[in-house]
Legacy VTK file of the C-alpha trace (Angstrom):
# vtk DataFile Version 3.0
C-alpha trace
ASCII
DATASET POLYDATA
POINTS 124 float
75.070 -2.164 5.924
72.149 -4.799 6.241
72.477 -7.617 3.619
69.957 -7.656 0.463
68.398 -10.735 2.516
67.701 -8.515 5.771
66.693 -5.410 3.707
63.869 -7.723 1.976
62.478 -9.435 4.859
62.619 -5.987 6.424
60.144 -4.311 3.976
58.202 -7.593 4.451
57.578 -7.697 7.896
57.027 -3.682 7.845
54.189 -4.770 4.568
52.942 -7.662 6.850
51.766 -5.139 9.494
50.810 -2.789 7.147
53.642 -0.105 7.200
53.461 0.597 3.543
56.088 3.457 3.552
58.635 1.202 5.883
57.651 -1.527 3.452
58.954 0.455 0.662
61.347 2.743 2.325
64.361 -0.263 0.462
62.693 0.768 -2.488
64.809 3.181 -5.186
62.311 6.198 -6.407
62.995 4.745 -9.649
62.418 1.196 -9.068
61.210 -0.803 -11.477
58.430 -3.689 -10.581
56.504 -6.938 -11.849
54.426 -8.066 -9.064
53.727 -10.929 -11.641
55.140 -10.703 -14.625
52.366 -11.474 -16.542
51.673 -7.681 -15.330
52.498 -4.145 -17.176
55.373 -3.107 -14.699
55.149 -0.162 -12.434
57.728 2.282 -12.230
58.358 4.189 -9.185
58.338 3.777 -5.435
54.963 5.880 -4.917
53.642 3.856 -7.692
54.860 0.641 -5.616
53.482 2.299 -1.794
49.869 2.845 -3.542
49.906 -1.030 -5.217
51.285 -2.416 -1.537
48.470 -0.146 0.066
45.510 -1.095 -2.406
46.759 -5.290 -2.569
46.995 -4.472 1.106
43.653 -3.920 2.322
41.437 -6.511 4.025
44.897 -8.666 4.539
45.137 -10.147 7.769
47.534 -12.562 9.467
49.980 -11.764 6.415
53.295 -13.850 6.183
55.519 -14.203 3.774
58.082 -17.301 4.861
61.118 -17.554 2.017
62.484 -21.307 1.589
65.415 -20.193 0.141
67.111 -16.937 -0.593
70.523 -16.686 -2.494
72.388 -13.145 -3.113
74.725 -13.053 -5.390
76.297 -9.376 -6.636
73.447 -7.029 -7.014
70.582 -9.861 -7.316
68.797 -11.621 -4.114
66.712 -14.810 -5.741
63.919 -15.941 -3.167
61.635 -18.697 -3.054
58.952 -19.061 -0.568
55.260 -19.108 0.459
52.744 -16.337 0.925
49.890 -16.743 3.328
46.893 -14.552 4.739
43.462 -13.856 5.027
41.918 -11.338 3.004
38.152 -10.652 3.071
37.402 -13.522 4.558
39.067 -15.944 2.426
42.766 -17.863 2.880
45.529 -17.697 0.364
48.409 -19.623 0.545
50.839 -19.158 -2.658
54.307 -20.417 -3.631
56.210 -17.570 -4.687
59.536 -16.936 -6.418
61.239 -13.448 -6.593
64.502 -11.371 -8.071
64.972 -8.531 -6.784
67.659 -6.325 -7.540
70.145 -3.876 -6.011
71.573 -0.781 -6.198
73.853 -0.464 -3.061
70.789 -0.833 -0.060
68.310 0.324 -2.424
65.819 -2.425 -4.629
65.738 -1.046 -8.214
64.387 -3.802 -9.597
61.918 -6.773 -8.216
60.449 -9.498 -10.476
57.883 -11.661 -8.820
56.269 -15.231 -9.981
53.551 -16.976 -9.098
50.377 -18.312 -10.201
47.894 -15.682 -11.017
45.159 -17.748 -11.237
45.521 -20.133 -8.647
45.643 -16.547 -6.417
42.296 -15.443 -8.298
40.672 -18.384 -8.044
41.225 -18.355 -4.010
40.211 -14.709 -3.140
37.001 -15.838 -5.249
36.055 -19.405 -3.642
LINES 1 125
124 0 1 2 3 4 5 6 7 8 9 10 11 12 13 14 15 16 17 18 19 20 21 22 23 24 25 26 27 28 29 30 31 32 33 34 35 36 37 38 39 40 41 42 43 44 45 46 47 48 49 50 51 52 53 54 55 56 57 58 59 60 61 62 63 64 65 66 67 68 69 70 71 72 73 74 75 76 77 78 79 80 81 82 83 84 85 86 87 88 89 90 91 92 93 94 95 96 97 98 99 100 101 102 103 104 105 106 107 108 109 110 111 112 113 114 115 116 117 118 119 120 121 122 123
């Protein structure tokens, strides 16, 4: 079996080239998900596949490069930087993530990073 650390940067590289159902393919149908958690969660991996597809769109020359990731039982803690183009405009955030496991599957993913500093560059 893959390690939580391969299974992540699996679903993003499949999000990065815009594979949203290989993206979320890790994901449990029951997965529960803060892409920022000063967001309601969404429950579910269709709910998940339709966010990935809608944040998604008009993304190019995605990459997400983790600094650090650190498993430990079911949890994988990341740290990195998100970077793309989207409509135009570059975005370059510093990200931090939990996301946890059940076996191969991600039931849970918490995500933090600045929500403003990301609206305020899709705006400029």
């Amino acid at each position: 079996m893959p390690s939580k650390s391969e299974i992540y940067q699996e679903s993003l590289a499949a999000f990065c080239r815009g594979d949203f159902e290989a993206a979320t393919a890790c994901y449990a149908d029951d997965i529960v998900a803060y892409p920022n958690r000063a967001m309601r969660p969404m429950l579910g991996r269709a709910t998940m596949q339709a966010f990935m597809q809608k944040f998604g769109a008009g993304m190019e020359d995605a990459r997400y490069t983790p600094s650090l990731m650190v498993e430990s039982g079911d949890f994988l803690f990341v740290e990195g930087t998100e970077t793309y183009r989207k409509n135009g405009r570059s975005v370059t955030i510093p990200y931090a993530g939990v996301m946890e496991f059940r076996g191969d599957k991600i039931i849970g993913w918490r995500d933090y990073f600045d929500l403003k500093s990301l609206e305020k560059q899709l705006a400029a």
